[in-house]
C-alpha positions as CSV (number, residue, x, y, z in Angstrom):
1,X,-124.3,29.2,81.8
2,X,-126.7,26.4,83.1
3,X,-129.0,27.1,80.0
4,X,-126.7,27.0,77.7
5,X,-124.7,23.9,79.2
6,X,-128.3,22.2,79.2
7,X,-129.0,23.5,75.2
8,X,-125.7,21.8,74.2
9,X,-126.3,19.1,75.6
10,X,-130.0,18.1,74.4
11,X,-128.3,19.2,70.8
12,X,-125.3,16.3,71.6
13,X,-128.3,13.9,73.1
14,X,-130.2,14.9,69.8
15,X,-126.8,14.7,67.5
16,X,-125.7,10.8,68.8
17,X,-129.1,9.6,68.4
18,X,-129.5,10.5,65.1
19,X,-126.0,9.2,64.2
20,X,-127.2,5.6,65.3
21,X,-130.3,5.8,63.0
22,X,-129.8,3.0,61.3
23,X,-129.7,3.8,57.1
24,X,-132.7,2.1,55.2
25,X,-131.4,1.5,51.7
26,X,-134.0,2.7,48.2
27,X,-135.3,0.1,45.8
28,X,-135.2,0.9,42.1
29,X,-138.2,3.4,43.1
30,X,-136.1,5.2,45.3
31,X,-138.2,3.7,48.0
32,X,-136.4,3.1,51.6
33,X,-137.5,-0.3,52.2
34,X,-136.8,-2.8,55.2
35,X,-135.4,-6.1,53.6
36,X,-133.4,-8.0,56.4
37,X,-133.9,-8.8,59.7
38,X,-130.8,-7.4,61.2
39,X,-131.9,-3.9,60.0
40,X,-135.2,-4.5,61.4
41,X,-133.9,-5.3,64.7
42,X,-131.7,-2.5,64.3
43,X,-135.1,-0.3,63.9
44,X,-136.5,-2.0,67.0
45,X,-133.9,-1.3,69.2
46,X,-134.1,2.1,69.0
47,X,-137.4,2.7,68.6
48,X,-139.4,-0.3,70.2
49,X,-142.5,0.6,68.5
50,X,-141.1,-0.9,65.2
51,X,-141.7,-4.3,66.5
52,X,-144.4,-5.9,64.4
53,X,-146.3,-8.0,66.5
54,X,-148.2,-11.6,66.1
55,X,-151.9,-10.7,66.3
56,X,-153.2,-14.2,67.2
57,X,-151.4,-14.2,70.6
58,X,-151.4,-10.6,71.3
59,X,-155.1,-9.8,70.6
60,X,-157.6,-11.6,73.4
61,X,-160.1,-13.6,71.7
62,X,-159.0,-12.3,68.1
63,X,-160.4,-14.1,64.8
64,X,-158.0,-15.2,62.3
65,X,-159.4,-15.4,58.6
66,X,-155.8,-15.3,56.5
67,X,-157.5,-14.8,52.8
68,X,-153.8,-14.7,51.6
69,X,-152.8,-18.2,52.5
70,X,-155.4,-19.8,50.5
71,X,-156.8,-19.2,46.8
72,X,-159.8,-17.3,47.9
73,X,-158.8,-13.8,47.5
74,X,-158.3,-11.1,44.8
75,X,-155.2,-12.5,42.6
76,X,-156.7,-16.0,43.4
77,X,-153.7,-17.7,44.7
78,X,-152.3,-18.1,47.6
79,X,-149.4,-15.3,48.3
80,X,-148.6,-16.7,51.7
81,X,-147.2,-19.8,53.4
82,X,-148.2,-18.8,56.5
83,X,-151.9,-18.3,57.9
84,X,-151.2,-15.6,60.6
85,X,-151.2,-11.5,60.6
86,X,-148.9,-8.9,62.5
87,X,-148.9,-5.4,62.7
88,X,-146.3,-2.4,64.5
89,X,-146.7,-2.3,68.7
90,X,-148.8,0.6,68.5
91,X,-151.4,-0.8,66.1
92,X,-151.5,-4.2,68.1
93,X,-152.3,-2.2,71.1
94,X,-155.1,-0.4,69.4
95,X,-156.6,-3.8,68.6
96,X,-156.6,-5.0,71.5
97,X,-158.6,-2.5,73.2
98,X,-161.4,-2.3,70.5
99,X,-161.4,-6.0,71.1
100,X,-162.0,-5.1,74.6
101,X,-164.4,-2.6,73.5
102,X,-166.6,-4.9,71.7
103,X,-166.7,-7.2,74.1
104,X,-169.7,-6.2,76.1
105,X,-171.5,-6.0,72.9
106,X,-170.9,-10.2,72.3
107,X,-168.6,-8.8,69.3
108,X,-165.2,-9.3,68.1
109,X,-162.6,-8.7,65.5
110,X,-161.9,-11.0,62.6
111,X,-158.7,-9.9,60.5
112,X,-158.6,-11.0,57.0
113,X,-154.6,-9.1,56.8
114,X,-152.2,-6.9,58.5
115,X,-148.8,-5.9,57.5
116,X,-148.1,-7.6,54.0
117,X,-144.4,-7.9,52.9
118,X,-144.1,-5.5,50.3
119,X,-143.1,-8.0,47.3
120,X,-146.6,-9.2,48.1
121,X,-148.1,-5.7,46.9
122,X,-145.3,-5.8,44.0
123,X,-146.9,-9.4,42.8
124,X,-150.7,-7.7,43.7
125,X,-149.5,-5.0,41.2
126,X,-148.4,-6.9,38.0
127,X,-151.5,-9.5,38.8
128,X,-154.3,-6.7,38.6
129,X,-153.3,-3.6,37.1
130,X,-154.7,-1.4,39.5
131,X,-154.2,1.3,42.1
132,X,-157.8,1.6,43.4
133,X,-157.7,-2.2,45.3
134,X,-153.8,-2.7,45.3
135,X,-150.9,0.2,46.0
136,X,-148.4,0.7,43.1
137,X,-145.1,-0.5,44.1
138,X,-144.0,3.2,43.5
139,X,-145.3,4.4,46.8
140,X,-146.2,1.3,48.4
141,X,-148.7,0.3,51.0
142,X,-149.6,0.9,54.3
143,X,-149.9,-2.5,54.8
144,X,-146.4,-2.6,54.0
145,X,-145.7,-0.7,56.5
146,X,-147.5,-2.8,59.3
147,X,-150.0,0.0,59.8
148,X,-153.3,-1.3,57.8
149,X,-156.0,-4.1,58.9
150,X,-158.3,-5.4,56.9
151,X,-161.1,-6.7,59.7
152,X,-164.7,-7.3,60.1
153,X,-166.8,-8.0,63.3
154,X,-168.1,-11.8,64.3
155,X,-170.5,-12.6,67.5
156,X,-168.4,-14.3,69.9
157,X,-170.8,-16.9,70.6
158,X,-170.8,-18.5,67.1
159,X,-168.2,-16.6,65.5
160,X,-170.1,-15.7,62.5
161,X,-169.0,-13.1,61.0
162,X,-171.6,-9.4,61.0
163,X,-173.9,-9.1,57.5
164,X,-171.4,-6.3,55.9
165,X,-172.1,-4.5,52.2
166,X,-169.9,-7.5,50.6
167,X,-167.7,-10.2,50.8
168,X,-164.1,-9.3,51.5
169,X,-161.7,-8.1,48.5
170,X,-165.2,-7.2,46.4
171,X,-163.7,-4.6,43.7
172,X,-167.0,-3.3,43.2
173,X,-169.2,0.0,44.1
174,X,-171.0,-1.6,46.7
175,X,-167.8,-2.0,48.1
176,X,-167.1,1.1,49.2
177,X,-167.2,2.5,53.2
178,X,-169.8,5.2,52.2
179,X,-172.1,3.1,50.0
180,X,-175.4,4.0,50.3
181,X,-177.6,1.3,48.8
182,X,-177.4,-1.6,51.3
183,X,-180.1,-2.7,53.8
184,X,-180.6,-1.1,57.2
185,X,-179.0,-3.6,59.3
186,X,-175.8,-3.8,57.2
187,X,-175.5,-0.3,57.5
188,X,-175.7,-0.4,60.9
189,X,-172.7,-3.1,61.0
190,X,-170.6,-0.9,59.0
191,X,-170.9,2.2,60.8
192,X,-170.6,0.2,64.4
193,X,-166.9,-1.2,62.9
194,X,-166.3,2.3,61.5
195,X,-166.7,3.6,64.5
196,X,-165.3,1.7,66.8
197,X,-162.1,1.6,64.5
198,X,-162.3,5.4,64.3
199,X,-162.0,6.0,68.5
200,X,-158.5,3.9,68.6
201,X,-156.7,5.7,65.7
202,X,-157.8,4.3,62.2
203,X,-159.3,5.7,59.1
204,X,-161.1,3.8,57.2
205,X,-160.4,3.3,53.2
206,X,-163.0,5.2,51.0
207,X,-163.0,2.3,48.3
208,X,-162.9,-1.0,51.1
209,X,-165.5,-1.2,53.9
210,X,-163.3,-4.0,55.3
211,X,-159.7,-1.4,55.3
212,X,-158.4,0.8,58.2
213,X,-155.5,2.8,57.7
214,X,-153.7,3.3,62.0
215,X,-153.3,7.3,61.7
216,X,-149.6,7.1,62.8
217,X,-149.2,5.1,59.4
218,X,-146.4,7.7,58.4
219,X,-143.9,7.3,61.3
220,X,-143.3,3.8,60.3
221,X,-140.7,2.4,57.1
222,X,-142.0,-0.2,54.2
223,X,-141.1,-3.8,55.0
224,X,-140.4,-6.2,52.8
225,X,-139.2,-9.2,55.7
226,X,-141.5,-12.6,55.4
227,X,-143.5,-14.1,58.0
228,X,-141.2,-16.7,58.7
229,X,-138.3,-14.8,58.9
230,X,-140.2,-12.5,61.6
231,X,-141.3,-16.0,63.5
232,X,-137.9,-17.2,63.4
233,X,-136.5,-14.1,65.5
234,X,-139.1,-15.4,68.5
235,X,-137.4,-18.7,68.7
């Protein structure tokens, strides 16, 4: 009888915690998308690695470059009033020990975006057209989801930023993680971020030297909650 007392209840255990999932309602894409904070926190409770977490005071040492707050970037105009970057628990911890990883090498990360509230990939869309550099609001993106960085390496002494094969948001050839036309030494920058990025969980985005996708990407929902909503919860 002990078995089967301990089966029923794992399936009860199993049964209540699924009844306190909280219910993400669909967008006109039939899309479950994040939209309010109470949901979100809702999301957090149960499963604290929901939380997305401010980079700049979670990462040691981490560069901020916010391309999105100012006019230099892709749609040229700024999409953002605030100048900072978070990402899910799990992807913040990542970071911080490539940070730590790079280190001894007089290197660091400089993040050009994390999670992006996803009207800000809807906006992307109807600016450009295009589902090689931005994700179709159909599916969405997995910055949305608080599980993509967009990062390149500085030297800590200076913090000048590594030669790379271009200059962030390039929609070009050159542009891509596998190019093979570009100098020694920029090669060898590429493949040292590529790497390092690789050991803690990420993929790196075929057409975007610069984009890593955290492999856990999938476990996470598409948010659509601003910065300053997500600041104001800290308070």
């Amino acid at each position: 009888m002990k078995p089967l007392l301990s089966a029923l209840l794992s399936i009860l255990v199993s049964m209540a915690a699924w009844a306190q999932t909280p219910v993400i309602p669909k967008n006109h894409y039939g899309l479950p998308v994040v939209t309010n904070t109470a949901l979100y926190q809702q999301l957090v409770a149960q499963i604290p690695d929901h939380e997305l977490v401010e980079l700049a005071s979670y990462v040691p040492g981490v560069v901020l470059d916010i391309k999105y707050a100012t006019a230099d970037n892709l749609v040229g105009e700024p999409v953002y009033t605030l100048a900072t970057a978070y990402a899910r628990k799990p992807v913040a911890d990542a970071l911080r020990k490539i940070q730590a990883d790079l280190k001894p090498l007089g290197l660091g990360l400089k993040i050009f975006d994390g999670y992006r509230p996803y009207q800000v990939t809807v906006h992307f869309y109807e600016k450009i057209k295009d589902t090689v550099y931005v994700a179709s609001p159909r599916n969405g993106s997995r910055h949305n989801r608080g599980c993509a960085m967009d990062v390149t390496l500085v030297r800590l002494k200076d913090g000048q930023e590594l030669e790379m094969p271009t200059a962030y948001d390039a929609t070009i050839p050159r542009a891509h993680a596998n190019f093979k036309d570009v100098p020694r030494k920029v090669k060898k920058n590429r493949e040292l971020l590529k790497k390092t990025m690789q050991r803690h969980g990420f993929t790196v985005y075929a057409e975007e030297w610069w984009h890593y996708d955290f492999n856990d990407w999938r476990k996470f929902p598409l948010m659509d909650i601003r910065f300053e909503d997500l600041k104001a919860l800290k308070r």
